[in-house]
PyMOL Python script that loads the backbone (N, CA, C, O; Angstrom):
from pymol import cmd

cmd.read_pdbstr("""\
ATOM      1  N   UNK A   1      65.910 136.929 -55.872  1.00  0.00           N
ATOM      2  CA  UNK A   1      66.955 137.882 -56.232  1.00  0.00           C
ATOM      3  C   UNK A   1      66.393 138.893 -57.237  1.00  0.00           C
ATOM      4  O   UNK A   1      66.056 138.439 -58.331  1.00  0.00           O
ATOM      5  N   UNK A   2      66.234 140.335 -56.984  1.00  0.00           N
ATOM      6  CA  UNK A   2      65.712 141.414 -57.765  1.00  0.00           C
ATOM      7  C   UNK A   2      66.941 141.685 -58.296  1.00  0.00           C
ATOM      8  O   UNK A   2      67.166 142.821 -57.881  1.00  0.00           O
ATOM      9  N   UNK A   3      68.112 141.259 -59.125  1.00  0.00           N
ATOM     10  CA  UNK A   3      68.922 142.120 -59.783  1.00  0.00           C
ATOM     11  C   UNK A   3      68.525 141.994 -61.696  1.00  0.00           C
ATOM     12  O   UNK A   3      68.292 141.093 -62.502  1.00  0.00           O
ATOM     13  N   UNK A   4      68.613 143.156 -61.702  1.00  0.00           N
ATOM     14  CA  UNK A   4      68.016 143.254 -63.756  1.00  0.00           C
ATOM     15  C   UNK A   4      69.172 142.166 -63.740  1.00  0.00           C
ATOM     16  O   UNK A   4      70.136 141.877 -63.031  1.00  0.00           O
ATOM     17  N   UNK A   5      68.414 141.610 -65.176  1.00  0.00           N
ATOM     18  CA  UNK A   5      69.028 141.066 -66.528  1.00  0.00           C
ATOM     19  C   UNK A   5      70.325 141.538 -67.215  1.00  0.00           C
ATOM     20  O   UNK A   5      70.137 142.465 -68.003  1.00  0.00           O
ATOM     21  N   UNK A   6      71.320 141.205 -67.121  1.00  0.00           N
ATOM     22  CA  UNK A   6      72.604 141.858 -68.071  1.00  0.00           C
ATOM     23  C   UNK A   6      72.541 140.922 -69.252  1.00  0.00           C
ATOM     24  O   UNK A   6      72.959 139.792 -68.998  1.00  0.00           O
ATOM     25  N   UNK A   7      72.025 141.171 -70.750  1.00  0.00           N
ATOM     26  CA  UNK A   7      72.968 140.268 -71.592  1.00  0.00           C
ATOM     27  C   UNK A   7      74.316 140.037 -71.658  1.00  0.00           C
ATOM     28  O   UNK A   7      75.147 140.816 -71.192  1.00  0.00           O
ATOM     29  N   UNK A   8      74.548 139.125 -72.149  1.00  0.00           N
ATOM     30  CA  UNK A   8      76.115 138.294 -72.503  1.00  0.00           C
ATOM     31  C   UNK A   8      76.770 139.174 -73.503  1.00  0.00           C
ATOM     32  O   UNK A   8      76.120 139.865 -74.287  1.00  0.00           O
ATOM     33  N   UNK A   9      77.874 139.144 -73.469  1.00  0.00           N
ATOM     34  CA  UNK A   9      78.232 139.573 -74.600  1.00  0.00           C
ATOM     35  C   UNK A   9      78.159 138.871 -76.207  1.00  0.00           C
ATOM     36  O   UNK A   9      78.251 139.400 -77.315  1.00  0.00           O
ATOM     37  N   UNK A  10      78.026 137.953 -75.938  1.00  0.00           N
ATOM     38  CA  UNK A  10      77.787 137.550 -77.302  1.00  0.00           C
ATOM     39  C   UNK A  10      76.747 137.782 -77.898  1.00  0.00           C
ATOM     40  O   UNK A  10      76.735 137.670 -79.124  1.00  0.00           O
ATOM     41  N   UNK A  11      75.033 138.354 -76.854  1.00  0.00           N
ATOM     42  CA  UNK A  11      73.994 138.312 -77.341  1.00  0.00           C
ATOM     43  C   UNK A  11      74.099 140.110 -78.020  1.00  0.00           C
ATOM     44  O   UNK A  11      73.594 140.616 -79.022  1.00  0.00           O
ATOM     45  N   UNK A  12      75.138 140.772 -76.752  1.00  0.00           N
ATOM     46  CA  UNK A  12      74.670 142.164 -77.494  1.00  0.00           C
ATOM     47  C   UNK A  12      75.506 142.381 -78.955  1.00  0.00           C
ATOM     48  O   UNK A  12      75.285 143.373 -79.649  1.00  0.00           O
ATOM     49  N   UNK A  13      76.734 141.083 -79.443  1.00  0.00           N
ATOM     50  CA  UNK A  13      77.047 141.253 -80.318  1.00  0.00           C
ATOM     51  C   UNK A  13      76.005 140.637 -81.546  1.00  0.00           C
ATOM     52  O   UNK A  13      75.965 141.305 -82.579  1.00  0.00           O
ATOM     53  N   UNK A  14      75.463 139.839 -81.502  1.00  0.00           N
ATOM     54  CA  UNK A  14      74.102 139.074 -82.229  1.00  0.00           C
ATOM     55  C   UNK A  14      73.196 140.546 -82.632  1.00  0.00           C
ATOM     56  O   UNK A  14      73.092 140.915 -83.802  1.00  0.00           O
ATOM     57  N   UNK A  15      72.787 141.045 -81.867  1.00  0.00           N
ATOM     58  CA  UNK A  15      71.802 142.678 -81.605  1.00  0.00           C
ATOM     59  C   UNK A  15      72.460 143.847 -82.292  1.00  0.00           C
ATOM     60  O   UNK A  15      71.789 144.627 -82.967  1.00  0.00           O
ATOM     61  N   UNK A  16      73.990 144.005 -82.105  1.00  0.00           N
ATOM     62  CA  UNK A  16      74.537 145.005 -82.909  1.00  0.00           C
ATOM     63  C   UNK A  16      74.872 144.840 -84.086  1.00  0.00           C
ATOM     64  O   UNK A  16      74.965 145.753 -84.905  1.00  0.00           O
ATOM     65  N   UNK A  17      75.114 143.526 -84.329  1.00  0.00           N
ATOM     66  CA  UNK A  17      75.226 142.866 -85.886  1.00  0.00           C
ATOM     67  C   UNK A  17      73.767 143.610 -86.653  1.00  0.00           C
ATOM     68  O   UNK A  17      73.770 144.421 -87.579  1.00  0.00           O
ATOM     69  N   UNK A  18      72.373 142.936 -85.804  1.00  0.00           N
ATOM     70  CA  UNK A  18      71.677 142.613 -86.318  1.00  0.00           C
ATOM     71  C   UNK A  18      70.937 144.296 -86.796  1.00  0.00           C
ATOM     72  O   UNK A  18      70.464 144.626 -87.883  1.00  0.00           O
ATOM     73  N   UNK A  19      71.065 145.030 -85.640  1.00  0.00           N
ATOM     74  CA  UNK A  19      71.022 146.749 -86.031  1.00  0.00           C
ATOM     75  C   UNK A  19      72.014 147.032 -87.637  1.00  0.00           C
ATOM     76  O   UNK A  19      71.631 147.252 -88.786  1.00  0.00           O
ATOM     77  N   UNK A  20      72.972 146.939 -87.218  1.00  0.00           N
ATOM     78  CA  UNK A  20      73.907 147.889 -88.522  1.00  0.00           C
ATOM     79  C   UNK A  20      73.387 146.939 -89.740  1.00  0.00           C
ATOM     80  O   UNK A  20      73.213 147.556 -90.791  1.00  0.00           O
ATOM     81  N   UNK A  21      73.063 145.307 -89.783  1.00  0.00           N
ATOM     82  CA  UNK A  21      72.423 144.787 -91.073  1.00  0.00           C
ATOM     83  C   UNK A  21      70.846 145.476 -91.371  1.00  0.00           C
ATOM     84  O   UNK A  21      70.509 145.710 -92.532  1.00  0.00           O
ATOM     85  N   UNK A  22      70.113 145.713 -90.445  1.00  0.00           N
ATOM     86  CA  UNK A  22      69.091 146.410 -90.967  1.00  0.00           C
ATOM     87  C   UNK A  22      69.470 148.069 -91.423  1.00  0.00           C
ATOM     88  O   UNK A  22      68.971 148.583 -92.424  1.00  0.00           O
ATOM     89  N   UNK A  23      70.065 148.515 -90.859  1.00  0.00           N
ATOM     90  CA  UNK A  23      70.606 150.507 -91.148  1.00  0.00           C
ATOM     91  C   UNK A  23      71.327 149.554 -92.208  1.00  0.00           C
ATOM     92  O   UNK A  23      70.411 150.273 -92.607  1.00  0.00           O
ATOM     93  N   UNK A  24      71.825 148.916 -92.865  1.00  0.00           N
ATOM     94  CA  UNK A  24      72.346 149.123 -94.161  1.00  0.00           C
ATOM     95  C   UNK A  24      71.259 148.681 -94.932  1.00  0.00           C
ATOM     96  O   UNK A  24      71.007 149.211 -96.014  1.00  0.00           O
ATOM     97  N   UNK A  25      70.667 147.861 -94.526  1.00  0.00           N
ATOM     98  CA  UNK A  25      69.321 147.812 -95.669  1.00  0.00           C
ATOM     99  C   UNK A  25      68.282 148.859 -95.812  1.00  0.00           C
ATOM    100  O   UNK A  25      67.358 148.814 -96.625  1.00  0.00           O
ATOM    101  N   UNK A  26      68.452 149.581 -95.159  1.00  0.00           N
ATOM    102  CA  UNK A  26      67.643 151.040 -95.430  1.00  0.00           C
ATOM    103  C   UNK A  26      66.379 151.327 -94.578  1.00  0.00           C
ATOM    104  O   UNK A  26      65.514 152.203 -94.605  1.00  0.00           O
ATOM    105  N   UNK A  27      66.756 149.630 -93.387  1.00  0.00           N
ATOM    106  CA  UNK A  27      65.376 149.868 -92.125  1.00  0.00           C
ATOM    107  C   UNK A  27      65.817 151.135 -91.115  1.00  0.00           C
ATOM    108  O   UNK A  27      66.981 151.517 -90.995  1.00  0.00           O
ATOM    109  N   UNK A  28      64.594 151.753 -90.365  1.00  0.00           N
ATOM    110  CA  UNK A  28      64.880 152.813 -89.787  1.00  0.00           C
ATOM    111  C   UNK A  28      65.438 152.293 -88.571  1.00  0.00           C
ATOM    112  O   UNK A  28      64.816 151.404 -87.991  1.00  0.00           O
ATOM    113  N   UNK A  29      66.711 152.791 -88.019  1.00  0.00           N
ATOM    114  CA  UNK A  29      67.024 152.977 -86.871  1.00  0.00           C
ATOM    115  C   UNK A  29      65.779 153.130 -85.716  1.00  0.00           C
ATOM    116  O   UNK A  29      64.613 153.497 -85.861  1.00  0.00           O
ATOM    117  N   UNK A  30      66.678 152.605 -84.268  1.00  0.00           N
ATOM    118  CA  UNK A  30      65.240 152.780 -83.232  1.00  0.00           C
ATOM    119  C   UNK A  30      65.213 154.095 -83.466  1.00  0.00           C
ATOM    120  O   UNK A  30      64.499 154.658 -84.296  1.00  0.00           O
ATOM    121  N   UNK A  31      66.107 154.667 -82.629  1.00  0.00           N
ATOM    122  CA  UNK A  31      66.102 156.400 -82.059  1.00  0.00           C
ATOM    123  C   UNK A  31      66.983 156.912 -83.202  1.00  0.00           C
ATOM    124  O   UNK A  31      68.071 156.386 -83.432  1.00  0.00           O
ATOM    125  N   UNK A  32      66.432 158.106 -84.033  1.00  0.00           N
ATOM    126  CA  UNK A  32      67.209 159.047 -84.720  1.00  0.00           C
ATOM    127  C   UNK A  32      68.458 159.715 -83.380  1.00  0.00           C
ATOM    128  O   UNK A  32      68.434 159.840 -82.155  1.00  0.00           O
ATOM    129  N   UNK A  33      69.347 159.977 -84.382  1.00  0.00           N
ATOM    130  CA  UNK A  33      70.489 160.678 -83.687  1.00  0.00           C
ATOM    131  C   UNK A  33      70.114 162.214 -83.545  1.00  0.00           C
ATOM    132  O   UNK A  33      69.348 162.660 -84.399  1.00  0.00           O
ATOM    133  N   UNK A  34      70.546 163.018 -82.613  1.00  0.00           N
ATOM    134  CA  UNK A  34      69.931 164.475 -82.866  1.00  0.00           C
ATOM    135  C   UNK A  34      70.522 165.518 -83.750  1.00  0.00           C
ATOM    136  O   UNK A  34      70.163 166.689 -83.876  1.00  0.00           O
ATOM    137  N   UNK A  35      71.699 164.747 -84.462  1.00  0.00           N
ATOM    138  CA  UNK A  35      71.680 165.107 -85.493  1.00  0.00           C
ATOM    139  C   UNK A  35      70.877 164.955 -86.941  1.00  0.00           C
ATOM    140  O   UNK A  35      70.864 165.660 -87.950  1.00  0.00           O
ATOM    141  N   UNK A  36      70.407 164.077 -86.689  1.00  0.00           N
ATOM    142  CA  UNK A  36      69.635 163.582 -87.775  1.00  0.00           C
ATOM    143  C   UNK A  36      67.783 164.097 -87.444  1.00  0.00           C
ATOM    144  O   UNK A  36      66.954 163.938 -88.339  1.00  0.00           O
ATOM    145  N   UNK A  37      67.415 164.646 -86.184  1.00  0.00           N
ATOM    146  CA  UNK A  37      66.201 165.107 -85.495  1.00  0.00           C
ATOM    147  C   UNK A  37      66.599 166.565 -86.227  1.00  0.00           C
ATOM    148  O   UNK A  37      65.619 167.134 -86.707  1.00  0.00           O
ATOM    149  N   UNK A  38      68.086 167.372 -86.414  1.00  0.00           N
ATOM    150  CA  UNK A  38      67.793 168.503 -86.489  1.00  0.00           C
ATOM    151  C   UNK A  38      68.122 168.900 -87.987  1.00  0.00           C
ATOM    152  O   UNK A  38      67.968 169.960 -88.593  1.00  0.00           O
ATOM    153  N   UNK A  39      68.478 168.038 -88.251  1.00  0.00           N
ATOM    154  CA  UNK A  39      68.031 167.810 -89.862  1.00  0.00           C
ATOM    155  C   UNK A  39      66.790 167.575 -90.448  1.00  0.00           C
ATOM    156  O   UNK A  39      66.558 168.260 -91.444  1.00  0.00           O
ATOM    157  N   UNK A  40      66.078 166.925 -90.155  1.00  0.00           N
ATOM    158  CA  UNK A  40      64.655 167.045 -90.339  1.00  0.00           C
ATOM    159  C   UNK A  40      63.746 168.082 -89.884  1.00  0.00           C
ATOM    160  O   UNK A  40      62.567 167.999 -90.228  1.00  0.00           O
ATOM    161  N   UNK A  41      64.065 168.877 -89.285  1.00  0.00           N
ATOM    162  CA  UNK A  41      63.319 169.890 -88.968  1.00  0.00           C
ATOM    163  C   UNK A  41      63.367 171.216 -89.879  1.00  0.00           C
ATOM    164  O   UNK A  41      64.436 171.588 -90.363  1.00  0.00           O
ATOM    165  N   UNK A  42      62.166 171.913 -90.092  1.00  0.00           N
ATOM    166  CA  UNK A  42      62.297 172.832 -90.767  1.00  0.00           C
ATOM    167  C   UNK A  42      62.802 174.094 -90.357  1.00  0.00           C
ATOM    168  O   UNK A  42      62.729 174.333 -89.152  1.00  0.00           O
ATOM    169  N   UNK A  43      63.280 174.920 -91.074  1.00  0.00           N
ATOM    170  CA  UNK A  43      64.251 175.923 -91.197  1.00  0.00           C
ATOM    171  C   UNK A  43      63.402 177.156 -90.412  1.00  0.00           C
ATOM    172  O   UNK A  43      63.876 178.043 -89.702  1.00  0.00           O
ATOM    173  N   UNK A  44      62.237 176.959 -90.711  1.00  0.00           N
ATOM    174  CA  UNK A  44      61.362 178.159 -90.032  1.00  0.00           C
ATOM    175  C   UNK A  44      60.420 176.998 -88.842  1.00  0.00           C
ATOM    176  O   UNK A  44      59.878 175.894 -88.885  1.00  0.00           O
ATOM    177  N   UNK A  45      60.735 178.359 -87.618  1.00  0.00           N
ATOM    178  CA  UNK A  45      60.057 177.701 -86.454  1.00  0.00           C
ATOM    179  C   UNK A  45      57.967 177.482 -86.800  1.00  0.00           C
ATOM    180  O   UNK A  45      57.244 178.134 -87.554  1.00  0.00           O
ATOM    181  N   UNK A  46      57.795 176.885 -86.325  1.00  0.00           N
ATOM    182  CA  UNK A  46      56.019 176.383 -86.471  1.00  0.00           C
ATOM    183  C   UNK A  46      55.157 177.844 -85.574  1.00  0.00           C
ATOM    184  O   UNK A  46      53.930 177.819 -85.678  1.00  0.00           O
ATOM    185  N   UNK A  47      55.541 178.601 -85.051  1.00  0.00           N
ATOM    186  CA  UNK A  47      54.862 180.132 -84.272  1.00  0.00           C
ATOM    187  C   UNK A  47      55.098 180.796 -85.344  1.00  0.00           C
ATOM    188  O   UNK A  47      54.135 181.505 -85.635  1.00  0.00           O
ATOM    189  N   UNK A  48      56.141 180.892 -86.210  1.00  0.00           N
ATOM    190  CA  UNK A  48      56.513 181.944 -87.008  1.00  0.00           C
ATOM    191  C   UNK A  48      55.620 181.500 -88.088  1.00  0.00           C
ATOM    192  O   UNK A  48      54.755 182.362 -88.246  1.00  0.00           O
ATOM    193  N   UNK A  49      55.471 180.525 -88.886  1.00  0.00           N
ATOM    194  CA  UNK A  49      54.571 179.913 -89.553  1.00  0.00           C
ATOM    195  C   UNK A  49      53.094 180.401 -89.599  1.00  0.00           C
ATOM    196  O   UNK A  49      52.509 181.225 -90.301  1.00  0.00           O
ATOM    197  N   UNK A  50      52.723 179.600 -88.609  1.00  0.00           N
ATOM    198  CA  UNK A  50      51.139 180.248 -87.493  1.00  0.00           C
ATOM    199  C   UNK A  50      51.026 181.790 -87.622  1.00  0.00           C
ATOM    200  O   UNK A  50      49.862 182.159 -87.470  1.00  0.00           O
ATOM    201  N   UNK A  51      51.860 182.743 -87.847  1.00  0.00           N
ATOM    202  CA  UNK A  51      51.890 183.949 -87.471  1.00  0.00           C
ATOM    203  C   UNK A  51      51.851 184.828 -89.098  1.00  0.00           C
ATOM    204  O   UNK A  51      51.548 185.971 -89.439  1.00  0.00           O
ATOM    205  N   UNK A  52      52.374 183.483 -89.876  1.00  0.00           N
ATOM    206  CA  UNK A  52      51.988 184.424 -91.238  1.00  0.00           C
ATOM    207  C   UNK A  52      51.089 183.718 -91.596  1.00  0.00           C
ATOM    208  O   UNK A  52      50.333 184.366 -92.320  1.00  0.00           O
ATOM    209  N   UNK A  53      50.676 182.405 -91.422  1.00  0.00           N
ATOM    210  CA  UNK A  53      49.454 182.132 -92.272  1.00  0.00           C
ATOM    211  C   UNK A  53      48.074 183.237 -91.344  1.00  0.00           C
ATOM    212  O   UNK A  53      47.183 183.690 -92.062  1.00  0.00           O
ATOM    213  N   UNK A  54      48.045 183.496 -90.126  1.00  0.00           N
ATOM    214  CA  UNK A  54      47.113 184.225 -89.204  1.00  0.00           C
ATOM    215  C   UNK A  54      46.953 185.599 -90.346  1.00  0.00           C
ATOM    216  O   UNK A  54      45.899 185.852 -90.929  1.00  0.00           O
ATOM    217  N   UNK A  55      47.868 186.165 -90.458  1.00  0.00           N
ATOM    218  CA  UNK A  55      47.750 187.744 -90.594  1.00  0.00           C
ATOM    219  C   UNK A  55      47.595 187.232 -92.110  1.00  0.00           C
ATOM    220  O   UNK A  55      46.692 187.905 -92.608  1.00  0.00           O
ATOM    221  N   UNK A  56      47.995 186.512 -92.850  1.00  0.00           N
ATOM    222  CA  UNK A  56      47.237 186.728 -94.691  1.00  0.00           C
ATOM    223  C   UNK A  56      46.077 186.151 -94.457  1.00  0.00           C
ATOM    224  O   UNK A  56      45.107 186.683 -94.997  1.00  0.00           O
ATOM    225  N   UNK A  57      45.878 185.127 -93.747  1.00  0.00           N
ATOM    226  CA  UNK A  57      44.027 185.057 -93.745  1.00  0.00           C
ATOM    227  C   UNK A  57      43.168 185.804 -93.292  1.00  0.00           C
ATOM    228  O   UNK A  57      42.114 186.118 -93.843  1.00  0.00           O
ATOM    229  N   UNK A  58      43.775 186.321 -91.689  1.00  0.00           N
ATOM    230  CA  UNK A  58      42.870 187.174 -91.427  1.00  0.00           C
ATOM    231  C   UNK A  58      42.805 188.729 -92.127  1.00  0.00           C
ATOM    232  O   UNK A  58      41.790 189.418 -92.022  1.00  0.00           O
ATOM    233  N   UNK A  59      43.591 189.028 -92.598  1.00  0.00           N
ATOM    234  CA  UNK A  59      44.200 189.844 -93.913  1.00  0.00           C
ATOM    235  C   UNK A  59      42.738 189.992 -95.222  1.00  0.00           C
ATOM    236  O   UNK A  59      42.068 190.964 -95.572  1.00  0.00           O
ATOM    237  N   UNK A  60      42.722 188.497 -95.651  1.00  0.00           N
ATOM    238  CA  UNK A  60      41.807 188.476 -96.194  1.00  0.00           C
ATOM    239  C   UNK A  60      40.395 188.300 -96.182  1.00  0.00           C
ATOM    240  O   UNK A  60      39.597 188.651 -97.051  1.00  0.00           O
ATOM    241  N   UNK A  61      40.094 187.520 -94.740  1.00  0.00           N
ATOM    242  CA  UNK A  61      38.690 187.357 -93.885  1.00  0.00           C
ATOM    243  C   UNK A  61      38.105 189.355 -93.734  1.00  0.00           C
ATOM    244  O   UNK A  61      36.922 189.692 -93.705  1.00  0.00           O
ATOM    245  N   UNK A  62      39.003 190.096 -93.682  1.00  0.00           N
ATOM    246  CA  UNK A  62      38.811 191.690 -93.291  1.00  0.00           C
ATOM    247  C   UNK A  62      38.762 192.521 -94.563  1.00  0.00           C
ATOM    248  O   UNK A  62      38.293 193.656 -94.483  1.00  0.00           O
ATOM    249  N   UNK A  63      39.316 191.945 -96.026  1.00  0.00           N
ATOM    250  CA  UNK A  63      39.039 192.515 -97.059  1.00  0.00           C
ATOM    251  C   UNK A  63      37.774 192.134 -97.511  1.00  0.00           C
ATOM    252  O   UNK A  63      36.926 192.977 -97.802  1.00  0.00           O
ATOM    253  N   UNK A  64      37.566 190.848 -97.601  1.00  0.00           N
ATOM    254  CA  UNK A  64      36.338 189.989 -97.740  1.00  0.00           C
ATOM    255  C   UNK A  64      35.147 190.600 -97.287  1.00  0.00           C
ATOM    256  O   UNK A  64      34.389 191.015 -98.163  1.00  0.00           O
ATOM    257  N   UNK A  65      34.716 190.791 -95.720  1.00  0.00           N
ATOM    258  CA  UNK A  65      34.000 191.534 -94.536  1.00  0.00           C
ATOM    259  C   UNK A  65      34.248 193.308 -95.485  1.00  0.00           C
ATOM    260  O   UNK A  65      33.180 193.871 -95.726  1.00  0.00           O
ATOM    261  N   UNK A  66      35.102 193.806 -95.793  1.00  0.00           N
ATOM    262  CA  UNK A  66      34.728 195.190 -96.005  1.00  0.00           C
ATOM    263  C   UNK A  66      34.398 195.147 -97.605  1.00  0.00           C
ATOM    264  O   UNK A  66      33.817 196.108 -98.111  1.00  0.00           O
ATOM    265  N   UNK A  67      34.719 194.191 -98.269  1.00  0.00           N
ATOM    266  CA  UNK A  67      33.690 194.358 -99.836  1.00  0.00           C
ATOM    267  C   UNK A  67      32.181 194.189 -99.572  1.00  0.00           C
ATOM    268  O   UNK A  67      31.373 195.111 -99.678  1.00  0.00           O
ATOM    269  N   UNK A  68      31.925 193.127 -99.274  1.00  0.00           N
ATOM    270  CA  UNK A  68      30.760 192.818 -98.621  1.00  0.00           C
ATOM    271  C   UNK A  68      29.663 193.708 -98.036  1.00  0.00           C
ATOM    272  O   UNK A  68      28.630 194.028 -98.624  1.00  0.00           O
ATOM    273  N   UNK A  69      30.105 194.144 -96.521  1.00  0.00           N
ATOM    274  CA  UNK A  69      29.622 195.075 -95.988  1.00  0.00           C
ATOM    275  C   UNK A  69      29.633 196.219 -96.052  1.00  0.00           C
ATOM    276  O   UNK A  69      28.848 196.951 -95.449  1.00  0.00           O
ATOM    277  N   UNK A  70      30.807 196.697 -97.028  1.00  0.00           N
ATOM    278  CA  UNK A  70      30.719 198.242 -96.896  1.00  0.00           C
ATOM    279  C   UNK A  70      30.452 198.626 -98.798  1.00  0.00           C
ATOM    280  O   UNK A  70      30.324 199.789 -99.181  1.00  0.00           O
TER     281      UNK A  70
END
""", "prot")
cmd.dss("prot")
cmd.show_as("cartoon", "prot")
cmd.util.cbc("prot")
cmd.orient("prot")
């Protein structure tokens, strides 16, 4: 017989007990909620980031290159 496994109910109550006693002790949840994914994320996207650290370095790699060389 190929049919999955269903737990009992008593086991998924054992499992949900045993989740909300760890989230109150301050263990991490399996999966963040996506509220809690978009809370952790920063306010400025990671391209926009990339795009100013690019232009002040290369900013300064080109001041650098024209003291130098010129």
């Amino acid at each position: 017989n190929l049919t999955p496994f269903q737990p009992t109910s008593f086991e998924m109550r054992q499992k949900n007990e045993k989740f909300a006693r760890d989230a109150r002790l301050g263990k991490n949840p399996a999966k963040l909620s996506r509220k809690d994914k978009l809370a952790k994320q920063s306010p400025i996207p990671v391209w926009a980031l990339g795009l100013v650290v690019f232009v002040v370095c290369g900013g300064v790699l080109f001041e650098l290159a024209r003291l130098i060389f010129l």
